[in-house]
C-alpha positions in Angstrom: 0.0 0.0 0.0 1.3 3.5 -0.4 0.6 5.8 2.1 1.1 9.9 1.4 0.9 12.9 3.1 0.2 16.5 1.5 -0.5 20.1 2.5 -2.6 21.6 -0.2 -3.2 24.8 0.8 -6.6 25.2 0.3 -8.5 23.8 -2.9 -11.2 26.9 -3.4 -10.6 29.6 -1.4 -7.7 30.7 0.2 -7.6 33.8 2.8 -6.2 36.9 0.2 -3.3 37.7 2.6 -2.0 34.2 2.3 -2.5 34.2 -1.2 0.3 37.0 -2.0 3.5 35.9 -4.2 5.4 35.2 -0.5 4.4 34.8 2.9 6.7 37.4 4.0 4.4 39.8 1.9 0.7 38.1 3.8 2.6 37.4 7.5 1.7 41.3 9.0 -2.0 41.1 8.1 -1.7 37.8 9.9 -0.5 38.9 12.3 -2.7 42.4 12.7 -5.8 40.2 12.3 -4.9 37.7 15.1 -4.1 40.8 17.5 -7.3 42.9 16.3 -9.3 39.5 16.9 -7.9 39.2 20.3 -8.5 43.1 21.2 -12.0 42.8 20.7 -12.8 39.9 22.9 -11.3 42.0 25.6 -14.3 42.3 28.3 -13.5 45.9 29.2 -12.0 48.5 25.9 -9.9 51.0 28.5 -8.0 54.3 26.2 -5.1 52.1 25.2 -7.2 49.3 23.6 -8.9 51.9 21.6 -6.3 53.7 20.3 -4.5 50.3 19.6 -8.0 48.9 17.5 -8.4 51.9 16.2 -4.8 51.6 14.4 -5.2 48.0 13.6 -8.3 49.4 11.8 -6.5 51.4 9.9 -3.4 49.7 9.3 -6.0 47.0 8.1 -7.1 49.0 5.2 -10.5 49.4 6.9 -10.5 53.4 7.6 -13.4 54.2 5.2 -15.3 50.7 5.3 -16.2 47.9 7.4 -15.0 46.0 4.3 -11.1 45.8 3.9 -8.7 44.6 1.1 -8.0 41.7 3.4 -10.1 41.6 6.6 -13.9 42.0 6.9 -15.8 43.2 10.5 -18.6 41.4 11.0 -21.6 43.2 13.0 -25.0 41.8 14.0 -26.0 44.6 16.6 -24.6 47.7 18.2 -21.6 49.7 17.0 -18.0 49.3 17.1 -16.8 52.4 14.9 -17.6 55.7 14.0 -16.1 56.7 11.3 -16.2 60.4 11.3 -16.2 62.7 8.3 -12.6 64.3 9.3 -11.2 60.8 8.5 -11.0 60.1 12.5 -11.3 56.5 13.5 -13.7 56.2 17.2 -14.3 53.3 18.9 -17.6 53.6 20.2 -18.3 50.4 22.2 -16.8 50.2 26.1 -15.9 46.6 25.4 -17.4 43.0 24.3 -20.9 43.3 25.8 -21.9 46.6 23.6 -21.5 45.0 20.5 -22.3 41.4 18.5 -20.1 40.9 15.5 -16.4 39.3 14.8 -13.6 39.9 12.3 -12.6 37.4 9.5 -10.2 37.1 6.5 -11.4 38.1 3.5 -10.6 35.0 0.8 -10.1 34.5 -3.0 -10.7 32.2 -5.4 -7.1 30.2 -5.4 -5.4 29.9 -9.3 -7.0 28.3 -11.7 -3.4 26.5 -12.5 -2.6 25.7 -9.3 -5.9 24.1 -8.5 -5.5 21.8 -11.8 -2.0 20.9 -10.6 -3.1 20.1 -6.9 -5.2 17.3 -8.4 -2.7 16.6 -11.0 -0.2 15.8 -7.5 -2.5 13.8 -6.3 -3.2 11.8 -8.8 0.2 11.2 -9.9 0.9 10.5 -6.6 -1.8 8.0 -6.3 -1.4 6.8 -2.6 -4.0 4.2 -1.6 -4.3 6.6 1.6 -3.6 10.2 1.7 -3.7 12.2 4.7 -4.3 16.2 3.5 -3.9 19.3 5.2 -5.3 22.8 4.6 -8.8 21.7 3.2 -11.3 23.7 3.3 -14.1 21.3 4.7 -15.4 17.9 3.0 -17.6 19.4 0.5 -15.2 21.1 -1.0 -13.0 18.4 -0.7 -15.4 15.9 -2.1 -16.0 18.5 -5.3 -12.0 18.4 -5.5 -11.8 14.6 -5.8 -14.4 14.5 -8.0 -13.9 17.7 -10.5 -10.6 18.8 -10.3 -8.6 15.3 -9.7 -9.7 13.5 -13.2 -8.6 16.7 -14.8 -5.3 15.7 -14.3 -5.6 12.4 -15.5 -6.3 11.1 -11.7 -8.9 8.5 -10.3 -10.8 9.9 -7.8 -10.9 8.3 -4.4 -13.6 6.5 -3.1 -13.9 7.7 0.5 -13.0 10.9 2.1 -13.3 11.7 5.7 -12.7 15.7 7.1 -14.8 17.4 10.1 -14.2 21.6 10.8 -11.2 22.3 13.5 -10.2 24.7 15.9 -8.6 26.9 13.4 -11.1 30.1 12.0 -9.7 30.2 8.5 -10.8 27.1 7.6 -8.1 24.9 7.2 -8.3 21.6 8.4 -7.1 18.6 7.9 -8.6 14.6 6.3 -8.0 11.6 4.9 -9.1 10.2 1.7 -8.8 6.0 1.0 -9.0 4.5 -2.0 -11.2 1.4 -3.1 -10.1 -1.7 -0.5 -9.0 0.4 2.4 -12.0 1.6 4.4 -12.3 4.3 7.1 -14.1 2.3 10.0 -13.7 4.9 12.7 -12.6 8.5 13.5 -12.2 9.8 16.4 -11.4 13.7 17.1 -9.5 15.8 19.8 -10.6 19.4 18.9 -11.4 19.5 22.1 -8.0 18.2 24.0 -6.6 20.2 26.8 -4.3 20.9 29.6 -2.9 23.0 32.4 -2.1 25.3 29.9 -3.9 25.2 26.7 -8.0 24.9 27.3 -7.5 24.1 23.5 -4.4 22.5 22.5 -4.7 21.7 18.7 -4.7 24.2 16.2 -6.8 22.4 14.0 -7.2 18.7 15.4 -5.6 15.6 15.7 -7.7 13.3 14.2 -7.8 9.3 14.6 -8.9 7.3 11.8 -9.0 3.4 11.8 -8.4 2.3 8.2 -8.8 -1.4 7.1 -6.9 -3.0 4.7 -8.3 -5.0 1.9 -6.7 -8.4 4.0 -8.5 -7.0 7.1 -5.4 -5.2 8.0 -6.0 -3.1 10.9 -4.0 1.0 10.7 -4.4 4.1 12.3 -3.6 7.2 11.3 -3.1 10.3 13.3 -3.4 13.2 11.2 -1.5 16.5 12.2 -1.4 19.9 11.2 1.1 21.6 14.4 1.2 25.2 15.2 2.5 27.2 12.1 6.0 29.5 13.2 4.3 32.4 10.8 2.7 34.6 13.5 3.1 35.5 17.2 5.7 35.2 19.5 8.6 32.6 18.1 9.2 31.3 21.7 5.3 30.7 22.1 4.9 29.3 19.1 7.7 26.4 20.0 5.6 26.0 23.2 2.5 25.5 21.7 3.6 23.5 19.3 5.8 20.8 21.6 2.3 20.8 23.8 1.0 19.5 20.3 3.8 17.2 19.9 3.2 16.1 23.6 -0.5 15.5 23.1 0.1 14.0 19.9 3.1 11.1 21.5 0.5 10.6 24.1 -2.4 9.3 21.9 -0.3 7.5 20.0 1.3 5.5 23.0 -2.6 5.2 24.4 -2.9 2.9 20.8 0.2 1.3 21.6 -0.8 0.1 24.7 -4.3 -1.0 23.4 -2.5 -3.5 21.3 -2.6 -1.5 18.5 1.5 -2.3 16.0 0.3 -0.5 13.2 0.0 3.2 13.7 0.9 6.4 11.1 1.5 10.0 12.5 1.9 12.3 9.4 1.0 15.4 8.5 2.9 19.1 8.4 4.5 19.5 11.9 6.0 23.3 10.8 9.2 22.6 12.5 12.7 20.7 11.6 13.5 17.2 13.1 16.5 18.7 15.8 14.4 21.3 17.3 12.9 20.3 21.0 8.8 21.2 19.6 8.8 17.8 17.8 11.3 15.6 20.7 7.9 14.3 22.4 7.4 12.5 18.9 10.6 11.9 17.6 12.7 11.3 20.9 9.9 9.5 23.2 8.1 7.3 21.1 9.3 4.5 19.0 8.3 6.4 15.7 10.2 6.2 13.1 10.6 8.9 10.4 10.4 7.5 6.6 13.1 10.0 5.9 15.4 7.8 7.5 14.6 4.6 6.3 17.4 3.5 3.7 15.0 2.9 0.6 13.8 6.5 1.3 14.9 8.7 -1.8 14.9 12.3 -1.1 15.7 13.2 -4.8 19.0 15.0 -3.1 17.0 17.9 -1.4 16.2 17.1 2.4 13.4 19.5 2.9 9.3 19.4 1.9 8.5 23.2 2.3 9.8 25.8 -0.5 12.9 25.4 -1.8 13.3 21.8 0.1 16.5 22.7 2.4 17.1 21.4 5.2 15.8 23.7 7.2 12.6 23.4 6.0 11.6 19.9 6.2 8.4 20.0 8.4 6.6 17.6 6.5 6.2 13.8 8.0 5.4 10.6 7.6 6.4 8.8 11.0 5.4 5.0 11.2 5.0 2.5 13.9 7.9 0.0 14.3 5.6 -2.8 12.3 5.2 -0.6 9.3 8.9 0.5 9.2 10.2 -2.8 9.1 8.3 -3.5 6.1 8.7 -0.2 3.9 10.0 -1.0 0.5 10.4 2.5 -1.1 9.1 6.0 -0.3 10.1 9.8 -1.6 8.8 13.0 -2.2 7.1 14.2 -5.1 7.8 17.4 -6.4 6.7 18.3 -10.2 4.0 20.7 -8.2 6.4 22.9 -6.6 7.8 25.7 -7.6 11.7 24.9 -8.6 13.5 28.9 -8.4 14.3 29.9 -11.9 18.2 29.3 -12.5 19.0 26.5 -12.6 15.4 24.5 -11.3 16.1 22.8 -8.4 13.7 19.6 -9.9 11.5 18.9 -13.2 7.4 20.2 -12.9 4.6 20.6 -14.8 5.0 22.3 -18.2 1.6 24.6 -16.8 3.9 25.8 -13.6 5.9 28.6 -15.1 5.1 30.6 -12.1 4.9 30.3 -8.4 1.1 31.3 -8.1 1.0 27.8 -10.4 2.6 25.5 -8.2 0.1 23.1 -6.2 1.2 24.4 -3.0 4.7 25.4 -1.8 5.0 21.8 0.5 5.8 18.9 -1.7 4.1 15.9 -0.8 5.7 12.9 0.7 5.4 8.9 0.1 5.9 5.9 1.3 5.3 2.2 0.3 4.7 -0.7 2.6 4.1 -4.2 2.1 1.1 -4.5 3.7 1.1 -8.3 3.1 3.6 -8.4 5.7 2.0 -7.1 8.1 -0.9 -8.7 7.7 
């Protein structure tokens, strides 16, 4: 069987600010969204939070209108803003109780190329299970496999399995099976915490119990972990190693149940030496694929942009049963963009800009003989 993992980067829509030519050029709306978002909820708006939403407002683009190039308020009843004729900004409400409404990202309609190559990935990858992160929701990732995969010359999969997360932009994270391997349970932790995070996933951690066409029992524990693209760098790593921590947990929980043949995969956003990821890869028996010796890397160690080492944050991490058996595994890369002298890999003749590419992760791949395991 060949198992895959791949961050799409949404299918449909994708929030505008993330949907620049870099993510240096999105990362401060981000990062003024999240802060304006958190203002707001404040129970109490003293002078200082004022003054400090009033210039998120406007550094936002959202002066003159409740509508800006990237970030939308939301109002049901009573007033945030008054917007005065002398171009002054005044917030009006005292703080969370004088006012129902919410800020959101404003999305787009994602390239037409780079939606056609996404499903051209896929197919070409053509993994019996893929694990895929950055989804919209299932409809659209059920109109994906159906529509946009067979464009590329793909077979669309038979059964596909995604619930919402904890994450606002809507980008969560699924599984799709092809005919003879069957999702008999899922089970979610969008609503896992501790001491210190009420919520400790940013999206969710899904279980899923596929079966094999020789009644071959695997879990997989899908992952999308804290991205390093907003906020405090030295939060971020905390949050994310509580992920990591949560994530070791449940999979030692299957362990124990008796369970050998277990998959974590997914986009971790951080780089195998770094203490975030240790609760997985130094405290568990996982094993990464990467490091299996039929693992081919095509010569560049990273899954994320140009595929340095310092970028791989992409995973496929297998229980000891499944490594034991692997037989070949890689990363594909025809849907990422290459740089421009010399291309760092061969892609797809309609990727002659990065706004084409699939996504900027490349997906990995692994095969296993499942007969062995059996």
């Amino acid at each position: 069987m060949r198992i895959a993992s791949f961050n799409l980067e949404n299918l449909f829509d994708r929030a505008k600010a993330l949907n620049q030519e870099t993510w240096d050029e999105g990362r401060p709306t981000l990062e003024r969204f999240r802060e304006l978002a958190t203002l707001l909820e404040e129970p109490v708006y003293d002078s200082a939070t004022k003054a400090r939403i009033s210039r998120l407002i406007v550094e936002l683009g959202m002066e003159k209108s409740d509508t800006g190039p990237f970030v939308i308020i939301r109002r049901n009843r009573g007033h945030l803003v008054k917007r005065k004729k002398t171009g002054e900004i005044e917030i009006v409400a005292n703080g969370r109780n004088d006012w129902i409404g919410w800020v959101e990202l404003r999305t787009e309609p994602v390239n037409e190329k780079a939606i056609v190559n996404t499903g051209r990935v896929i197919g070409d990858v053509n993994a019996d299970v893929i694990a895929l992160v950055e989804a919209e929701n299932r409809i659209a990732l059920k109109e994906f496999n159906e529509d946009i995969i067979p464009l590329g010359g793909g077979t669309p999969y038979e059964q596909i399995m995604l619930i919402d997360g904890n994450d606002e932009r809507g980008i969560d994270v699924g599984l799709m099976t092809r005919s003879g391997f069957k999702i008999n349970l899922m089970r979610s932790h969008v609503h896992d915490g501790n001491a210190d995070y009420p919520v400790i996933f940013s999206r969710d951690c899904p279980e899923f119990q596929v079966i094999g066409p020789n009644g071959t029992e695997i879990w997989f524990l899908v992952n999308h972990l804290k991205s390093k693209g907003y906020g405090s760098p030295a939060e971020n790593d905390r949050k994310r190693k509580a992920q990591a921590t949560r994530v070791a947990e449940i999979y030692r929980e299957l362990r124990n149940r008796g369970i050998a043949n277990v998959v974590v995969l997914g986009d971790m956003n951080d780089t195998p030496a770094r203490d975030p990821l240790s609760p997985i890869i130094d405290e568990t028996d996982l094993k990464d694929v990467f490091e299996h010796p039929e693992f081919d890397d095509g010569g560049h160690p990273g899954t994320y942009a140009g595929a340095t080492k310092s970028t791989k944050i992409d995973y496929i991490f297998l229980s000891p049963a499944l490594f034991a058996n692997v037989v070949s595994g890689g990363v594909f890369r025809r849907g990422a963009w290459p740089g421009v002298r010399p291309k760092k890999w061969e892609v797809y003749d309609t990727i002659t800009k990065p706004v084409h590419a699939a996504s900027d992760h490349h997906a990995v791949w692994v095969d296993i003989n499942l007969q062995a395991i059996a």
